[in-house]
C-alpha positions in Angstrom: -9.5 82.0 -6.0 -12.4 81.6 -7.9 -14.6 78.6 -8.3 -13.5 78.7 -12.2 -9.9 79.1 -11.2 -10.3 76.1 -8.6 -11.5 73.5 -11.3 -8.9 74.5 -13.5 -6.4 73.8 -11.2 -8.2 70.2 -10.0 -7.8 69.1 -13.2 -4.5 70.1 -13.3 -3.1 68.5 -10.4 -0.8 65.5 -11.3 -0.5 64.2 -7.8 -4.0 63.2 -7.4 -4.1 61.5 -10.4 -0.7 59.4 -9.7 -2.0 58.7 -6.6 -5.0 57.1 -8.0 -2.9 54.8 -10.7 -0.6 53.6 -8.9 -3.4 52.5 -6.1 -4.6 50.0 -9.2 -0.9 49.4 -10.5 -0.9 47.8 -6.5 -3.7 46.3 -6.8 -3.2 44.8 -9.8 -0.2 43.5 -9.1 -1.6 42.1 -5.4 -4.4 40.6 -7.6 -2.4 39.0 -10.1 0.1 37.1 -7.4 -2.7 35.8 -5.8 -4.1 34.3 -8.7 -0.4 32.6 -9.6 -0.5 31.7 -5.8 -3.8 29.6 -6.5 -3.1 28.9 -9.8 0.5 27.6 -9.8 0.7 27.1 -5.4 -2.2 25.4 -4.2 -2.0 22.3 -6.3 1.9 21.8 -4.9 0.6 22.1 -1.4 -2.0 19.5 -2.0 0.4 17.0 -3.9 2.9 17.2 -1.1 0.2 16.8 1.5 -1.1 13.8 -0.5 2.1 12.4 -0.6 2.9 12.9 3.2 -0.3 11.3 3.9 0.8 8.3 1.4 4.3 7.8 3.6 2.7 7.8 6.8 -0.1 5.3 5.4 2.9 3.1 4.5 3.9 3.5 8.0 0.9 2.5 9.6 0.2 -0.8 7.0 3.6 -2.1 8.5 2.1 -2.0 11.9 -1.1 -3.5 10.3 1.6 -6.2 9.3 2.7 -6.6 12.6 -0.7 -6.8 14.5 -2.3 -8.9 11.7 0.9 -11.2 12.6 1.1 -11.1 16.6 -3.2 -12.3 16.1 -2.4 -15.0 13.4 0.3 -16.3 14.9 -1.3 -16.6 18.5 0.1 -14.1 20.2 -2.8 -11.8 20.9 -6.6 -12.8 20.2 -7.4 -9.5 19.3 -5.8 -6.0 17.9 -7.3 -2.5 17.5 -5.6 0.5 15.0 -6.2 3.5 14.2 -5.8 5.2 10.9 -6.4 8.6 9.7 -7.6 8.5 6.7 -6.7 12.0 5.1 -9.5 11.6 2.2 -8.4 8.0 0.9 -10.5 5.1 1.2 -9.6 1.6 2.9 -10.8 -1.4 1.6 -11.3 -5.2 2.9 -11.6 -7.8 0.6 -11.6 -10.9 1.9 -12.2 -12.5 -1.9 -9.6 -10.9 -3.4 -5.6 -12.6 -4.4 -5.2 -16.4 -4.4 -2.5 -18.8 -4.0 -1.7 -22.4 -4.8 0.7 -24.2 -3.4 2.1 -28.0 -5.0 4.9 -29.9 -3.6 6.3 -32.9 -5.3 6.0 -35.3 -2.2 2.3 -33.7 -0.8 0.7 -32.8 -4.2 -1.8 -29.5 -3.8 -1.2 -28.6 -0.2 -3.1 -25.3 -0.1 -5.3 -23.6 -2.5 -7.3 -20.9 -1.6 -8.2 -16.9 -1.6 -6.1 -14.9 0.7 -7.8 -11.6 0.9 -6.4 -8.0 1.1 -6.2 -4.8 2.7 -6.2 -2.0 0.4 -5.5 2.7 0.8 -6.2 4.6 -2.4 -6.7 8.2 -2.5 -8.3 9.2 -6.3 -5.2 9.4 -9.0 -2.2 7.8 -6.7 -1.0 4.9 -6.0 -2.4 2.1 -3.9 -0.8 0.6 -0.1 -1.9 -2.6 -0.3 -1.3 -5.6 2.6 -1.8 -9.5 0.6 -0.3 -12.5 2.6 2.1 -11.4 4.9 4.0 -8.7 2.4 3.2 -4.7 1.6 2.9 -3.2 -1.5 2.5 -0.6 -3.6 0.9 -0.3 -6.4 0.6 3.0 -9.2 -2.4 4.0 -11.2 -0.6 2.5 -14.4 -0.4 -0.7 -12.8 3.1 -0.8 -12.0 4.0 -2.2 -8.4 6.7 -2.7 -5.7 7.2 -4.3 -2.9 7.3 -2.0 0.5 7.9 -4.9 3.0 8.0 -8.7 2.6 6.1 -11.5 3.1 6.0 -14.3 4.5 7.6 -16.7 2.3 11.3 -17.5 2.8 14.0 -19.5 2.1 17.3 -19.9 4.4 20.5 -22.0 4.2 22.4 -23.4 7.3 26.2 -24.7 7.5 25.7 -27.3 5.3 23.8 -25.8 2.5 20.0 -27.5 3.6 17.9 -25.7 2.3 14.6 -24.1 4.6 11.5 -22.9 2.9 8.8 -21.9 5.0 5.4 -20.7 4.1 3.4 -18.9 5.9 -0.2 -18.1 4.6 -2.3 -15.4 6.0 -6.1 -15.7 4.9 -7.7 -12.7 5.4 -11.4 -14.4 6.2 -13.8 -11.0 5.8 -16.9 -9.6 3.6 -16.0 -6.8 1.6 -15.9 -3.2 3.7 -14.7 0.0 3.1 -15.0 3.5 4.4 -13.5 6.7 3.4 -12.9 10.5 3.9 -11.2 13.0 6.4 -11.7 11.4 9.6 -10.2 8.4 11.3 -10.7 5.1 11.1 -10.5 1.9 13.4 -9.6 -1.3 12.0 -10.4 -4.6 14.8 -7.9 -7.8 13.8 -9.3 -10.8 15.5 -8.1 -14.5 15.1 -10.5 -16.4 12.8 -9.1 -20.1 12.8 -11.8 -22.4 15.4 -8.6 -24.9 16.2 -4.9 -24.1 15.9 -3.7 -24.8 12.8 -1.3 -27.5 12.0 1.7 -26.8 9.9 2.6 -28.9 6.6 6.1 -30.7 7.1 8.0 -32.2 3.9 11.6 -33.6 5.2 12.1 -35.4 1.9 13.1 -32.6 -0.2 12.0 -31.5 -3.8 10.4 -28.5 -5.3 7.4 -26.2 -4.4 5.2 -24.9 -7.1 3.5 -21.5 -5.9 1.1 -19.6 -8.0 -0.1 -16.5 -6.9 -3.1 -14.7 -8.1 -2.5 -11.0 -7.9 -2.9 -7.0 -8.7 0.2 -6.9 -7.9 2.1 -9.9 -9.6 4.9 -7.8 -10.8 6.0 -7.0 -7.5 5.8 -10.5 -6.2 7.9 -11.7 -9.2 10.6 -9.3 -8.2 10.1 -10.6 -4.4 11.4 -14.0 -5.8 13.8 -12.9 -8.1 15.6 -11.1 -5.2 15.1 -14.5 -3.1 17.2 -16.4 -5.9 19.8 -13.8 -6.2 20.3 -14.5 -2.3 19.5 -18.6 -1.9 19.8 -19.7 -5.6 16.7 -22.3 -6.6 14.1 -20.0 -7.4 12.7 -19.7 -10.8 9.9 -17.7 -12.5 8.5 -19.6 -14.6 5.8 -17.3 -15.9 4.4 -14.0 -14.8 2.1 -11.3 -16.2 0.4 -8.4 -14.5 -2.2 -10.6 -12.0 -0.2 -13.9 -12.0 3.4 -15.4 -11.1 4.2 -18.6 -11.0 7.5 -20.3 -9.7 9.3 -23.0 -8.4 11.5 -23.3 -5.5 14.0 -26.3 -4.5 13.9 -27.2 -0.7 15.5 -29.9 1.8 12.8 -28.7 4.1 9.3 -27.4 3.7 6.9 -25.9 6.0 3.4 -24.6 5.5 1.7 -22.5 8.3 -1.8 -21.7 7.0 -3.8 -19.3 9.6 -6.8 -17.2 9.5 -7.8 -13.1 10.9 -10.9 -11.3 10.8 -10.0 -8.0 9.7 -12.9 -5.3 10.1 -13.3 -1.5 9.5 
């Protein structure tokens, strides 16, 4: 064949060509799922890791409840935990969230900042410990409780009412710290003598004001508690205050104090 005959028939052959478009038709097509893969993918895998990492934060401030409890309460001086972080941020604040407490036999019987431990990650919603209880709270300021605090009221067989009150100050300087790693938060017992309850036998009504970022979800803590005991009214509430009033028989106040550092 000759060299004229030979181009005539390259340029001629169909095969060689197909071959080469449907190589880019691949291509194309391997290019373009990768890109919806990023695209459309990616952001799914990160908002389900960020939510995993969100439950299992929950998880671990309920143990913070519990440690924070077994120090204040006297039954260990001191308690170390570890968090992974998983790129949110933890935050002490030992001058943030108040309460006031008034009874009508003992007047003001506590007024003072409790403190909080705070997880955010950047756009979601916050885990927050505040005296005694666990909550959550959203970046439009919405909030809920995750597990109570330390503020109840009981019956027994003949209707005698039991409020108890149990105050956790959180006594630290602001702290935080933040990123991929893991963290180590130290509880130790703050309070130089043990502290001595408040006892009212007499009877009357409690008026508790709480200071909060997440007011809401304390509002719905004591709604909940009157649709159980009965007594409990809101009197007012907005989005960083609730203010109620409780009817006892009995009344105690426990008021202790942690060190919480990270």
């Amino acid at each position: 064949m000759s060299v004229k005959n030979q181009k005539k028939w390259l340029l001629l052959d169909e095969n060689g060509v197909s071959e080469v478009v449907g190589f880019i038709l691949v291509f194309s097509i391997i290019t373009l799922a990768i890109a919806i893969i990023y695209v459309v993918g990616y952001p799914a895998i990160e908002d389900s890791k960020d939510r995993t990492q969100l439950k299992n934060m929950e998880k671990n401030f309920i143990v913070l409840q519990s440690n924070i409890e077994m120090v204040a309460f006297g039954e260990s001086p001191v308690k170390m935990m570890r968090m992974e972080l998983g790129g949110g941020t933890i935050t002490v604040n030992g001058s943030d969230g108040a309460i006031t407490v008034r009874t009508t036999n003992g007047g003001e019987i506590f007024n003072d900042l409790v403190g909080t431990v705070t997880y955010g990650m950047e756009g979601r919603r916050e885990i927050i410990y505040e005296n005694g209880g666990i909550w959550s709270r959203c970046p439009s300021g919405g909030s809920v409780g995750v597990s109570d605090p330390r503020i109840n009221l009981r019956k027994d067989l003949n209707n005698t009412r039991y409020l108890v009150i149990s105050i956790v100050k959180i006594n630290s300087s602001t702290s935080s710290t933040g990123g991929k790693g893991t963290v180590t938060l130290t509880i130790e017992n703050s309070d130089p003598l043990t502290p001595t309850p408040r006892i009212d036998r007499a009877g009357g009504t409690a008026w508790i004001n709480i200071t909060s970022d997440v007011a809401p979800a304390w509002k719905r803590y004591f709604e909940r508690l009157n649709d159980t005991m009965g007594g409990v009214n809101v009197v007012s509430s907005t989005s960083t205050m609730c203010n109620v009033t409780i009817q006892y028989d009995h009344l105690v106040l426990n008021n202790h104090t942690v060190d919480v550092r990270v």
